[in-house]
N, C-alpha and C positions, 0 to 999 in steps of 0.2 A: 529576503534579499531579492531585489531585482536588478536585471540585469541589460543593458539595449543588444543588438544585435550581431553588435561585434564584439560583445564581453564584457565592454566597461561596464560598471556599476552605475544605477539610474541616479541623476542626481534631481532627478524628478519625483523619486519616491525616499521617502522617510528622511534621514540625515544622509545625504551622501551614498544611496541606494539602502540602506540597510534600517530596518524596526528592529526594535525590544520592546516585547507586551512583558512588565515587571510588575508580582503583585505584592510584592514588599513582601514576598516571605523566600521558604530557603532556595528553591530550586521548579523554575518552571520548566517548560520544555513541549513545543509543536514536532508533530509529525503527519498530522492529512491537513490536505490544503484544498479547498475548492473558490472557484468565482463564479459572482451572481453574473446573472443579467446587464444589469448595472456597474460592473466589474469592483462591485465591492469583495474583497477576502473576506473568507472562514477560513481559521486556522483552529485543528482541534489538536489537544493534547492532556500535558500536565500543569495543572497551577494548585501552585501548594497554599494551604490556607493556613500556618500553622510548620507542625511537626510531619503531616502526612498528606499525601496529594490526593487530587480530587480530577474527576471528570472536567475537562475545562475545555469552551470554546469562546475566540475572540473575533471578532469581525474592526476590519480597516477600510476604510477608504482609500480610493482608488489612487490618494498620493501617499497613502502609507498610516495616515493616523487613524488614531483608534476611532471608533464612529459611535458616539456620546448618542447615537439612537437604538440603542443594544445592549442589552445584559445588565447585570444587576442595578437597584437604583440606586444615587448616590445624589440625595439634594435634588435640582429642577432636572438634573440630565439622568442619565446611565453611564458605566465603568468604560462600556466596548466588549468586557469580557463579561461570561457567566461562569461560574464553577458549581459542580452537582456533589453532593456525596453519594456513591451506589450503594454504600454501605456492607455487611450488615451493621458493622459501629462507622462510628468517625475515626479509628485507630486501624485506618487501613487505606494504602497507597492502590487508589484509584488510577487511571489514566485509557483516556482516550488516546486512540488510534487511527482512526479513519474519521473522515464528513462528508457526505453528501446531500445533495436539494431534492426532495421532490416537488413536482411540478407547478405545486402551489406556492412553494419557496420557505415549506419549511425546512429543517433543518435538522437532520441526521446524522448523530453519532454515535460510532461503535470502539470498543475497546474492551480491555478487562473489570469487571468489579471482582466481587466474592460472594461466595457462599457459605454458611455452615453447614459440615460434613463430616458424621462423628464429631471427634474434639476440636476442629479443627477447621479454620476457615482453606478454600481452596477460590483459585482464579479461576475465573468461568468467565464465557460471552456476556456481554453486556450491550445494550444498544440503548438511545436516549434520541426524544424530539423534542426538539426546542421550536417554538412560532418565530415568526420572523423577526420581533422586537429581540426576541433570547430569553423569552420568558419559556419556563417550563410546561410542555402539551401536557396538560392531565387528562387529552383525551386518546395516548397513547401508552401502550403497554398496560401498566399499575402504575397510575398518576403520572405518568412520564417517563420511567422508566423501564427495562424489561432486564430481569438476567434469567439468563436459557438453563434449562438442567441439565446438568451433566451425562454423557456418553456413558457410566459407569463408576462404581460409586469411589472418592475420595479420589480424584484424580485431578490434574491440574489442567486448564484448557486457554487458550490462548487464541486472541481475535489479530491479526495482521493485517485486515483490510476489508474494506465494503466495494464488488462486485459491480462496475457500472457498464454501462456503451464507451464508444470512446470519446463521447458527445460530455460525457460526465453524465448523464442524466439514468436513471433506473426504470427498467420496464416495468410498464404499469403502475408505476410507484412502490413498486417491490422490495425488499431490501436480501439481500443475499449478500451474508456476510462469510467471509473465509478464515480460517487457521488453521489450529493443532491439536492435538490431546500431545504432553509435555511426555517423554519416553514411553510409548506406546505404539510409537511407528503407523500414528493411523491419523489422517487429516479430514477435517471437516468442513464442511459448506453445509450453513443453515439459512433459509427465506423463508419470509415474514412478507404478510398483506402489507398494507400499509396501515394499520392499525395497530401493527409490530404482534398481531397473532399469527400463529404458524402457517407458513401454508403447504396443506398436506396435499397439495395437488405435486409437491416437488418429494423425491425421495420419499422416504420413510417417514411420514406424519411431516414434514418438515426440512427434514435433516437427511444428509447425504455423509455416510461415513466413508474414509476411501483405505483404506489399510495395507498398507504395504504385503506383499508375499513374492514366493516364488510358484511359480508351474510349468511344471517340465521343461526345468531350467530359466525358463523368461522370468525376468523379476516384474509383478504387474502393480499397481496401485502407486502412493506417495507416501512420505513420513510425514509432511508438512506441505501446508501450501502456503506461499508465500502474497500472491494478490493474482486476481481475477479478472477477468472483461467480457461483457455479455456483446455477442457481434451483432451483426442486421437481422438477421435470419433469425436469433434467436437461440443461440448455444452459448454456453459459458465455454469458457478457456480461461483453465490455470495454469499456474507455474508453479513451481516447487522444489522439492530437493525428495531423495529417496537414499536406499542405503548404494546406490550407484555413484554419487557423489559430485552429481551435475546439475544439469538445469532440464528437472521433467516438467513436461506439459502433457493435459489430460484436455480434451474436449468429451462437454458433457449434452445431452439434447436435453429441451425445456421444460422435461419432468424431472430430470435427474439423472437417466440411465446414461450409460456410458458411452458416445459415439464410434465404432470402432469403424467406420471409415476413416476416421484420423489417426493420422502416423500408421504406426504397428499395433491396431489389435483397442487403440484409441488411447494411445502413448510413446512420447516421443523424451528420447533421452539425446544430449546435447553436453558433450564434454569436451572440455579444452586440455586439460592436464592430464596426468598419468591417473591410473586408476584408484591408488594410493591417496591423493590430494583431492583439496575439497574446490567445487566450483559452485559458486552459490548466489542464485537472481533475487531480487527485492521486489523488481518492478514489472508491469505488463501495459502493454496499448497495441492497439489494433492501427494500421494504417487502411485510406480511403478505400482501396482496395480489397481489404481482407488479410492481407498479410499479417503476419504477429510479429512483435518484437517485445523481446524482453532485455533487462538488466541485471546487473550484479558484480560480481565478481570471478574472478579466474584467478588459480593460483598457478603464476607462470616463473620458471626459471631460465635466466642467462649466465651462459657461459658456467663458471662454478658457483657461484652465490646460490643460497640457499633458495627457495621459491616464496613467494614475494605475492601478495595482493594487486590486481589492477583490475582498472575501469574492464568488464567484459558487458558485449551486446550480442544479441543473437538475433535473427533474423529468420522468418519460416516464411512457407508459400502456407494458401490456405489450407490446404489438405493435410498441413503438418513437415511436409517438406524442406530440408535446410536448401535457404535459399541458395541457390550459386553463383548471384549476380551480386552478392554482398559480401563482404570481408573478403575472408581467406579464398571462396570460392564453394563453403562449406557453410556458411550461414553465420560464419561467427567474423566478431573485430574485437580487438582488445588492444589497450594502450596504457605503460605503463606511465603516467602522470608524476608520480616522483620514483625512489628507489627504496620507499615503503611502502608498507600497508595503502592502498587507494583505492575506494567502494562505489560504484552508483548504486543510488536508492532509487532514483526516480528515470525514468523515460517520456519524452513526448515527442510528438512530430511537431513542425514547423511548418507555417504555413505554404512554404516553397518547394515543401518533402525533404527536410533533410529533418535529422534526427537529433535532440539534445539529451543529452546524462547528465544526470545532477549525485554530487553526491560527497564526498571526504575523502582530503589527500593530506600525505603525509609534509610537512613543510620542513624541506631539506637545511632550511638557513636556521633552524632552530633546533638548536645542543642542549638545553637546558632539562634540568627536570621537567616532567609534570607532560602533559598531552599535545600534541605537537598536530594534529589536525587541525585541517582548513577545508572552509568549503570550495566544491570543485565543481566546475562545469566541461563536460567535453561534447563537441560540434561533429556528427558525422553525415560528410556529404551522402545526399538520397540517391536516390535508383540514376545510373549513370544511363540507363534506356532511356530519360524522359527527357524534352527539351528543357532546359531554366528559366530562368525569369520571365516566367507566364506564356513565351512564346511557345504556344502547341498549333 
């Protein structure tokens, strides 16, 4: 979907602002979006070949249609799309998650595959590079592919996002990818050279486990982290959820260790709701400044109604600080978009400094059975310190 700038829908891209990449089987499905250079999309996800999904990336042109110079071949041209299987059979729902470029323009994605473990196949980090046509790098990972070993044996791991600037671009061509170990209260950040081998100059051979605990009484670490961003200087910042039940952030320095000039001790908890209800981010970006902002959600109640999903954004200074010059006064904004369930996924700034949420809201006009989301965008005005429309 695209959108101009005052919300309509582009009638410059796809039908009437909106694409569908259909690969005539049962259920596709994008979730990381990048743009080149040349303002063509990646959209990495799921495309089912069959009965079970596969790693899939599709690239468009910059009016929305598929770009017959990319992905599998079909006749004189190519699809637009490629689809991978991670394996270890073909009888296993693959899907990508995130994409990113590096600087040469190829093409980075990460998500879940599988592994055998004992009886039993388990979800694990997977990462994939494709050349810029969408043909498959065999001069990454093992033939193009890589899936990571597991944290511990027979456990379930889950990939949420690949770790960028706010440029979109990866240091040094790095990949540092983020998620979970699936009930185990302990999140992970793994990077990779750009040949998708480890790189043990970060954490532990590679890999940075973060694990929730308590210590004399302060709750430290994350259950999960939910997406990443590497600043100027050179530190990661994540967001996440812990058993606090809001929006933690962790800054980490460029080897791994844990920054504890940031926030408290080098964690910062962010809660909208009672301590009982869950408040939970998707998304992360850094503004030109340094400041962080994330998204998600806030479970907020009015008057007697029960408490209710909405759009929530947060706001920090660089040091980890909730901003005061934002929302409430406390670093947070949130708006209830309908009188349901309503998520952002995504965050970015605009060029003007104001801020967009992207994400799904409940549609009030429909009573029917079956699923009643719609996609939602919400606009919030930037730093009210700065002057507008370019006069500084």
């Amino acid at each position: 979907m695209r959108v101009l700038r005052d919300g309509q829908l582009d009638p410059g891209f796809g039908v009437d602002g909106l694409v569908q990449v259909d690969t005539g089987d049962d259920s596709d499905a994008g979730y990381g979006l990048a743009q080149q250079a040349d303002g063509k999309l990646l959209v990495a996800g799921r495309l089912d070949s069959g009965a079970y999904g596969d790693f899939g990336v599709a690239r468009l042109n910059p009016d929305g249609t598929l770009d017959t110079s990319f992905g599998e071949i079909d006749g004189p041209q190519r699809r637009g799309y490629r689809r991978i299987n991670i394996g270890p059979t073909a009888f296993i729902n693959d899907e990508a998650r995130a994409v990113a470029l590096q600087s040469d323009g190829r093409i980075v994605v990460a998500g879940v595959g599988y592994a055998m473990d004992g009886s039993f196949n388990y979800p694990r980090f997977a990462v994939a590079r494709f050349t810029t046509s969408g043909d498959l790098d065999t001069s990454f990972g093992s033939g193009g592919t890589m899936v990571a070993p597991a944290t511990a044996a027979e456990v379930s791991e889950y990939v949420t996002g690949i770790a960028t600037r706010r440029d979109g671009s990866m240091p040094n061509d790095r990949i540092t990818v983020v998620g979970y170990v699936f009930a185990r209260s302990t999140a992970v950040v793994r990077r990779y050279l750009s040949n998708g081998q480890p790189d043990t100059s970060f954490g532990s051979g590679g890999e940075l486990q973060i694990t929730e605990s308590m210590v004399n009484g302060q709750r430290q670490g994350m259950t999960r982290i939910d997406a990443g961003v590497w600043t100027d200087a050179g530190k990661l910042v994540v967001v996440g959820t812990g058993g606090d039940r809001g929006f933690v952030f962790q800054r980490f320095n460029a080897n791994g260790s844990l920054d504890t000039t940031f926030g408290s001790g080098g964690r910062v908890l962010v809660k909208f709701s009672g301590v009982t209800e869950y408040d939970e981010p998707a998304s992360i970006t850094l503004l030109d400044d340094g400041r962080i902002v994330a998204a998600g959600y806030a479970s907020m109640t009015y008057g007697s109604a029960a408490a209710s999903k909405d759009f929530a954004v947060v706001q920090l200074l660089p040091d980890g600080t909730p901003d005061p010059a934002f929302g409430d006064g406390h670093g947070r904004s949130t708006y209830p978009l309908s009188m349901a369930a309503d998520q952002a996924f995504a965050i970015a700034a605009t060029a003007d400094g104001d801020l967009l949420a992207a994400g799904t809201a409940n549609d009030d006009e429909y009573t029917g059975p079956g699923d009643s989301r719609r996609g939602a965008f919400m606009r919030l005005q930037g730093d009210r310190r700065l002057f507008r429309d370019s006069f500084e």
